[in-house]
N, C-alpha and C positions, 0 to 999 in steps of 0.2 A: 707190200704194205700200202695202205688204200688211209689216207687225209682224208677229210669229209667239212669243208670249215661252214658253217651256217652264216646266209648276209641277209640282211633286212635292209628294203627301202623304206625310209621315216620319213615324215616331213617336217622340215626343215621353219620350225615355229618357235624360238623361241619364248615368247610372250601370246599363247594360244589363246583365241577367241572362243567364247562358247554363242550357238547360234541354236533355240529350237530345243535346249538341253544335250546337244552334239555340239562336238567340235567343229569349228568352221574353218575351213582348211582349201576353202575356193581361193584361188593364186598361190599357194602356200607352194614353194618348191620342194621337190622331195630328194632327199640323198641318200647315199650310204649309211646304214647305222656307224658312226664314230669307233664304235666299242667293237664291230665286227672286223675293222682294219687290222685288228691284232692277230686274229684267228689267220687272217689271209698272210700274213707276215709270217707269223710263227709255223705254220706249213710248209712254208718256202725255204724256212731257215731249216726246215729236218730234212728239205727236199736236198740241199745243199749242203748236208752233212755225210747223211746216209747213203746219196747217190740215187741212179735209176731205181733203184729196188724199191721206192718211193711215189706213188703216183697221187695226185694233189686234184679235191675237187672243191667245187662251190656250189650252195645249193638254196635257193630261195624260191618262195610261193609269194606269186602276186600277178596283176594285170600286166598289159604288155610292157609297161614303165619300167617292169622291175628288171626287164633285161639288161637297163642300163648298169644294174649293178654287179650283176655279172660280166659285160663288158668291164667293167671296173677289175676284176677281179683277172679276168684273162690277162688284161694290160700288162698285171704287175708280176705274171708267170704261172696263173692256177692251169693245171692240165686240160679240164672238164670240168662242165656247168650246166646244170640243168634247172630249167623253172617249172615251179608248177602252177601249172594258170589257173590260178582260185585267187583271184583281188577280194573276196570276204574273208582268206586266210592271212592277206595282211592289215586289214582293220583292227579293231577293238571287238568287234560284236560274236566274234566265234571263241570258244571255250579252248582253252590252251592243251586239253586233252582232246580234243577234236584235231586240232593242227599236231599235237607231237604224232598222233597214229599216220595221219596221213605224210610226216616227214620219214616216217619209220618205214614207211609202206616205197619213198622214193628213196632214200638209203640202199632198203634190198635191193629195188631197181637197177643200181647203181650198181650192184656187186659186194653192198656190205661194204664196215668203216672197221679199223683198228683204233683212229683217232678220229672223235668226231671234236672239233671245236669250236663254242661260242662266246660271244661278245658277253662282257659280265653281265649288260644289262641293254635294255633298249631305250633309246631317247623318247618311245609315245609311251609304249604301258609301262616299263621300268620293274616291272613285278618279279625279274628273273625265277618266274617260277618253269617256264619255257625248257629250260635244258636238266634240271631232273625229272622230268616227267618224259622227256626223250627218250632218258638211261632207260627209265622202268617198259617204255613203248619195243626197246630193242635188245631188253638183255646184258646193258652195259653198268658197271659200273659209274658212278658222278664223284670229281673233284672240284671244289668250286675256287675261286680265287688264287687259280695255280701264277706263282713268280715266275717259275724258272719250270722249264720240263725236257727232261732226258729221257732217250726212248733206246731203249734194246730188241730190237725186231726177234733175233737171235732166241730169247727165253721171250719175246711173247710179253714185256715187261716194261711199266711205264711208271718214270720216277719224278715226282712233282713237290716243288719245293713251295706251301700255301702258306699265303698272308693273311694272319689271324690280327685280331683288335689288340694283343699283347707283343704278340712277334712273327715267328713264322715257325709253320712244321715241316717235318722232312713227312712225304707217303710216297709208299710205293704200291701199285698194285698193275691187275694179269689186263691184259687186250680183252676188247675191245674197253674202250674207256670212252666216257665225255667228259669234258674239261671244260671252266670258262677262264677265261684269261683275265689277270688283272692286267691296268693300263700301262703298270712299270716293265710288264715283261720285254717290251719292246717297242722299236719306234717303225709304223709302218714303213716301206718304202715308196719311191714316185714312180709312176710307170715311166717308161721311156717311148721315147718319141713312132719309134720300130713300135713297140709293145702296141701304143695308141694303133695303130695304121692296121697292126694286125686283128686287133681286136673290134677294130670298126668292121671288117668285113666278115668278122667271124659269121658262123649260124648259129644261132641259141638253141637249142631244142628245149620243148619242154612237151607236161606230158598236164592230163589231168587227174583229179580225185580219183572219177570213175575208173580212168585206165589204171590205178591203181590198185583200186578194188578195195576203197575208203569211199565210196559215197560220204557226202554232207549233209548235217541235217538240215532240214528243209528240205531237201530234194528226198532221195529214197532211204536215207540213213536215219538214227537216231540221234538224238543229244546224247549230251555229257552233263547233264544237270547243269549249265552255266548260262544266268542271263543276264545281261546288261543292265542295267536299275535306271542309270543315268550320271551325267556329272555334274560337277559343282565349282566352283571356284573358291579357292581357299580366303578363308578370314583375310580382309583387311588389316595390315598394321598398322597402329599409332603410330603419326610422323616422330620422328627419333627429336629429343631435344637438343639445341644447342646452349653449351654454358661461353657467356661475353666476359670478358676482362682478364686482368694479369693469373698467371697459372695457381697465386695463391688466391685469390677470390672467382677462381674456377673450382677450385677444391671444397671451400668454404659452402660454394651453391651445390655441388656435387652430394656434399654431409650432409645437407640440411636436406635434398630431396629423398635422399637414402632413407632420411628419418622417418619426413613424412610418408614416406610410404613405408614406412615399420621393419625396414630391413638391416636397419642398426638398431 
C-alpha cells in the first residue's frame, strides 16, 4: 500500500506587500505549508499501524528551495520524495489544472497512490481547489475535510470520518482516494535529532515536466484557460470605537450608537 502525502513550500508573509500589482516577497522566508504537516503525520501514523506493507512518500514541485521541504519530511519518517523542478508550479501564475496533470503525471512515476493526502488549504492561494482536481487528473475518488481516517488495505477500503458546518459524517469509500485533512486530526510530530542528520545528507531526486511528459504552457504545451488578472489589497477597515466610562454609561453610548445607525 503506497501514501502519497503532497508538501508545498509557502512563504512565510504574514502581512503581504504588494509591489508592481505582485506580491513582493524579496527576503520573505519560505516554509513548509502548516496544513501539509498533517498529511506527513497522518501517513506515518498508518505507517505504524499497518506495518511494512505501508510505504510512505512526499512529493512537491518547485525550485531548488523546495527540497528543503522534503528534507522536512524525511526527518520525521517519510520513506521517499521526489521534487519536480518547475519553480512556476509553485507560484500563483500557473493554472491549478496545469499543476494537478503534471502531479498526476509524478504520482504514476512513482508507482501510483492508494492514499494520496493534502493539506486542507495553502497559506498563499488558499483556494483548496488543488486536490479535487488531482482526484479527476488520476482517477480517484476526493474526501475533503477528513477528522479521523481508517484504512482496510485488505478490501481495498478507506473509512473517513468529515467535518461538516453542522457535525460530522461517517463515508466510506474504494482505493485509490484523495483526502485533505482537517487541523484536529492530528498534532504533527518533531523530527529527531538522528531523523535531522539523516536527512541532511539524504539525495533529493527530482525530475522535470518534460520528463514527465506534461510539458508547460509556454514552453511546447497548452493552457488551461487560466490567467492571472492581478491582486488587490483588501478594503481598509474603520478603526473600531472605544466606549469611556462606568459599564452603565458604556451601555448607555453603545444604545444610542446602535440607534444612530438604525440598527435598533
Amino acid at each position: 500500500m503506497r501514501i502519497v502525502v503532497l508538501v508545498k513550500q509557502v512563504p512565510d508573509a504574514p502581512e503581504p506587500r504588494l509591489a508592481g500589482g505582485r506580491p513582493a516577497l524579496d527576503g520573505v522566508p519560505w516554509v513548509t505549508n502548516p496544513f501539509d504537516l498533517h498529511g506527513l503525520e497522518e501517513a506515518l501514523r498508518i505507517k505504524e499501524q499497518l506495518g511494512d506493507i505501508v510505504e510512505t512518500m512526499a512529493l512537491t514541485a518547485g525550485g531548488a528551495r523546495a527540497a528543503e521541504t522534503l528534507r522536512e519530511a524525511l526527518a520525521v519518517g517519510i520513506d521517499r520524495v521526489l521534487r519536480i523542478d518547475a519553480p512556476e508550479l509553485q507560484g500563483l501564475e500557473t493554472g491549478l489544472v496545469t499543476v494537478a496533470r503534471v502531479l498526476a503525471a509524478a504520482i504514476r512515476r512513482l508507482g501510483g497512490a492508494d492514499l494520496l493526502f493534502c493539506g486542507q488549504k495553502s497559506l498563499d492561494q488558499q483556494s483548496g481547489m488543488l486536490p479535487p482536481a488531482l482526484a479527476e487528473a488520476i482517477g480517484a475518488c476526493f474526501i475533503p475535510d477528513a477528522a479521523k481516517i481508517t484504512v482496510d488495505p485488505s478490501l481495498g477500503r478507506v473509512a473517513v470520518e468529515r467535518l461538516l458546518p453542522t457535525g460530522r459524517a461517517q463515508l466510506r469509500a474504494c482505493l485509490p482516494a484523495v483526502i485533505t485533512l482537517a487541523k484536529t486530526i492530528n498534532e504533527p510530530r518533531l523530527a529527531s535529532l538522528r531523523g535531522l542528520m539523516k536527512a541532511k545528507r539524504a539525495e533529493i531526486p527530482c525530475v522535470t515536466p518534460d520528463e514527465l511528459g506534461v510539458p508547460l504552457p509556454g514552453a511546447s504545451g497548452p493552457g488551461d484557460g487560466y490567467a492571472l488578472l492581478g491582486f488587490r489589497s483588501p478594503p481598509s477597515r474603520p478603526a473600531a470605537m472605544k466606549l469611556e466610562g462606568t459599564p452603565a454609561e458604556q451601555a448607555r453610548a453603545l444604545v444610542h450608537q446602535l440607534r444612530q445607525g438604525r440598527l435598533l
